[in-house]
C-alpha positions in Angstrom: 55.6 128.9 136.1 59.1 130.0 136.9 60.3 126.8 137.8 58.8 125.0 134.4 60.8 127.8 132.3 64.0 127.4 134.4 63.7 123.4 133.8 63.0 124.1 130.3 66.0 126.2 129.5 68.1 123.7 131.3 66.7 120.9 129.2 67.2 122.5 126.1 71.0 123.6 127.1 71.5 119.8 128.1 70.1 118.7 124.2 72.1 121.3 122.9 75.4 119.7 124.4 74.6 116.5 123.4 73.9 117.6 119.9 77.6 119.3 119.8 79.3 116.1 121.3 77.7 114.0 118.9 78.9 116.1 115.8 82.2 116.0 117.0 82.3 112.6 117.6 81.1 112.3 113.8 83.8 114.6 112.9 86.6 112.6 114.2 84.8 109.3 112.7 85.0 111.0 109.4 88.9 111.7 109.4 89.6 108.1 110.6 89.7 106.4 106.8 92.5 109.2 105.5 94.8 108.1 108.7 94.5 104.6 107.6 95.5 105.0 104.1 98.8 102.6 104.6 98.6 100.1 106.6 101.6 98.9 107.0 100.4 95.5 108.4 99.4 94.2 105.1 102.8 95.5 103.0 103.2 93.6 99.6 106.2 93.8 97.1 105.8 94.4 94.1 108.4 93.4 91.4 108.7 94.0 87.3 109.0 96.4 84.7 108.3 100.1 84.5 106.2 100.9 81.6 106.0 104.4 82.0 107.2 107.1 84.6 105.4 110.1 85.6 107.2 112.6 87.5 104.1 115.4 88.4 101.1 113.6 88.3 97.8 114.9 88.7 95.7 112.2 89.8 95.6 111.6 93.2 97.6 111.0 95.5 99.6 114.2 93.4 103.1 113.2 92.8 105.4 110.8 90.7 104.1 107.7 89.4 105.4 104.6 88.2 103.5 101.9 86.2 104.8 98.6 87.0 103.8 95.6 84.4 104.2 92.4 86.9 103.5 88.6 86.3 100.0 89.4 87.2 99.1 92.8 85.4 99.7 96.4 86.3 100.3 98.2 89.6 100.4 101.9 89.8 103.1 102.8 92.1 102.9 106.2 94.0 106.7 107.8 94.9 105.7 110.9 96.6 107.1 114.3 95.4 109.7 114.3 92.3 112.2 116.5 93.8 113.2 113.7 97.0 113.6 111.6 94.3 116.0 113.9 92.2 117.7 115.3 95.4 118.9 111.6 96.0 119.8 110.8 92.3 117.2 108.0 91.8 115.6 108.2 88.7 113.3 105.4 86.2 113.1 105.0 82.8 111.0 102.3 80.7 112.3 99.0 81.1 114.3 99.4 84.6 113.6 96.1 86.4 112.3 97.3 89.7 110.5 96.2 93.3 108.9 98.1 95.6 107.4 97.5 99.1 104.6 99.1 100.1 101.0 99.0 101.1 98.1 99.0 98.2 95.6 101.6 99.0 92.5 102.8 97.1 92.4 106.2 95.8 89.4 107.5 93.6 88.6 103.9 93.3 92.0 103.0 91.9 94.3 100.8 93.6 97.8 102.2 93.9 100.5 101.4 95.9 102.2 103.7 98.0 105.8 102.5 98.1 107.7 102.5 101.1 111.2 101.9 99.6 111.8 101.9 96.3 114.6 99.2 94.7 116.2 99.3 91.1 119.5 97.0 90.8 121.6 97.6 93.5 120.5 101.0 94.5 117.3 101.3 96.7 115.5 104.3 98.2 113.6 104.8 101.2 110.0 107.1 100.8 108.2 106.3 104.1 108.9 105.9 107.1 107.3 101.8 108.5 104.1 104.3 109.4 103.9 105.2 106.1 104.6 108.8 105.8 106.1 110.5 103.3 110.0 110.9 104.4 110.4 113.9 101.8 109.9 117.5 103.4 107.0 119.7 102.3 107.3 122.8 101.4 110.9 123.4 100.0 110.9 120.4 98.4 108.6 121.6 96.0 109.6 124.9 94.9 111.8 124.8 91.4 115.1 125.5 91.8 114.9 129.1 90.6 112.2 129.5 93.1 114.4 127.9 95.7 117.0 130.1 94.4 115.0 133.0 95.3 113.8 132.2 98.4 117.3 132.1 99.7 118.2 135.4 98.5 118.5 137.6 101.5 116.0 140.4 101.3 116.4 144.1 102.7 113.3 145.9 104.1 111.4 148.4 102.1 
């Protein structure tokens, strides 16, 4: 009797491992697609006309936007955050002839590119690196400049 509980317990400890390494198997699985959002083998350009510029977008992925009318319709074109863009004086307007290289991705169902470097006349702008992230910095890069102004106050103890 002793025996059948001990090999019981074991076998229930041995399905309850298995159980644990198949969830985290399934947990890694599910990351997988967001890692895979540019893939840089398939990089198209994309050349035209912006039709409209959108600095804080709130549709996905969050950041500035440019709609691009090409030969063959309209691409949505996805810049990362505003401020890399204004900290290295690049800026659109309607009408700027532009091209962009980058990989098309699908976000909420709607393709977008997400530009890799970023072309208008002679000037041209890097936003990912060949992996396809983001070149701009995080967290600084988003604070307005009064709150960037603040944060480098120096500040006393209480």
């Amino acid at each position: 009797m002793k025996i059948e509980m001990m090999m019981g317990c074991a076998a229930l400890a041995g399905l309850m491992t298995l159980a644990n390494t198949a969830d985290a198997q399934e947990r890694v699985s599910r990351a997988s697609p967001r890692a895979a959002a540019y893939d840089a083998n398939h990089e198209v350009v994309v050349q035209g006309t912006v039709l409209e510029y959108l600095e804080n977008s709130t549709l996905p992925p969050i950041g500035t936007h440019v709609k691009v009318q090409t030969s063959s319709g309209t691409v949505d074109v996805h810049l990362g955050p505003s401020s890399y863009l204004h900290d290295s004086h690049f800026s659109f307007a309607s009408g700027d002839s532009v091209r962009f290289v980058g990989a098309m991705s699908s976000v909420d169902k709607r393709p977008v590119l997400l530009a890799r470097i970023a072309q208008k006349g002679s000037q041209a702008i890097a936003i990912r690196s060949t992996q396809g992230f983001l070149l701009a910095t995080g967290a600084p890069r988003s604070l307005s400049e009064k709150q960037r102004a603040q944060a480098s106050q120096k500040v006393t103890p209480r």
